[in-house]
C-alpha positions in Angstrom: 0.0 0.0 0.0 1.1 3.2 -0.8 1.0 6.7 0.8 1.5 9.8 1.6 3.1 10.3 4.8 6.7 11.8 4.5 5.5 14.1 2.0 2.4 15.1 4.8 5.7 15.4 7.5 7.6 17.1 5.5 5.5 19.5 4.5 4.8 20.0 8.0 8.8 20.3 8.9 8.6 17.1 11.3 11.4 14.4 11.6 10.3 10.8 11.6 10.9 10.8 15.7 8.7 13.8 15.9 5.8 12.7 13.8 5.9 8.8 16.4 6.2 11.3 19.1 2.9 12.9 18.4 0.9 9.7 17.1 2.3 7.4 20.5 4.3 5.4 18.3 8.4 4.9 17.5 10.6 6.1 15.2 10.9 3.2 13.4 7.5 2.6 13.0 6.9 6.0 11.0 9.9 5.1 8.9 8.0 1.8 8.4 4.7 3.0 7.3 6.9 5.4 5.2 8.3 2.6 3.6 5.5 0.7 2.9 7.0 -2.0 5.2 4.2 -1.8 7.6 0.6 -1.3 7.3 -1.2 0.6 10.2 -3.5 -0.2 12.1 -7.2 1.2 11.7 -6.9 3.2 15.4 -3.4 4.4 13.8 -4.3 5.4 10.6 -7.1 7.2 11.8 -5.0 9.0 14.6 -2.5 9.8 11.0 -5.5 11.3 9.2 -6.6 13.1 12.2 -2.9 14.6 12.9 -2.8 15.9 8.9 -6.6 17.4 9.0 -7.1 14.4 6.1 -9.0 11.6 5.1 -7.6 7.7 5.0 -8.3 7.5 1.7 -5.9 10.7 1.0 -2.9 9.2 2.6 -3.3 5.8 1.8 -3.9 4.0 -1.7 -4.1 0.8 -2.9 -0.9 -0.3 -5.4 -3.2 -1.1 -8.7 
């Protein structure tokens, strides 16, 4: 699944550490999610959405 986060947190001038520091979760995990290593969970990508002022459907999109 692809998506839009680094572009959303960089846009917004956040590191990685500071974008897991406001959603409750690591580092690594934003880097993940990034990456498309790691899908979120629906809590998470809700809390993602939320932090942005976005929809899910924005951030994340199916690969096709």
């Amino acid at each position: 699944m692809r998506n839009e986060i680094r572009r959303l947190r960089e846009e917004a001038g956040l590191s990685q550490g500071a974008l897991g520091t406001e959603l409750g979760v690591s580092r690594q995990t934003v880097n993940s999610l990034e990456t498309g290593k790691y899908d979120p969970s629906l809590p998470l990508a809700f809390a993602i959405a939320r932090y942005f002022g976005t929809t899910i459907e924005e951030i994340f999109h199916a690969d096709l």
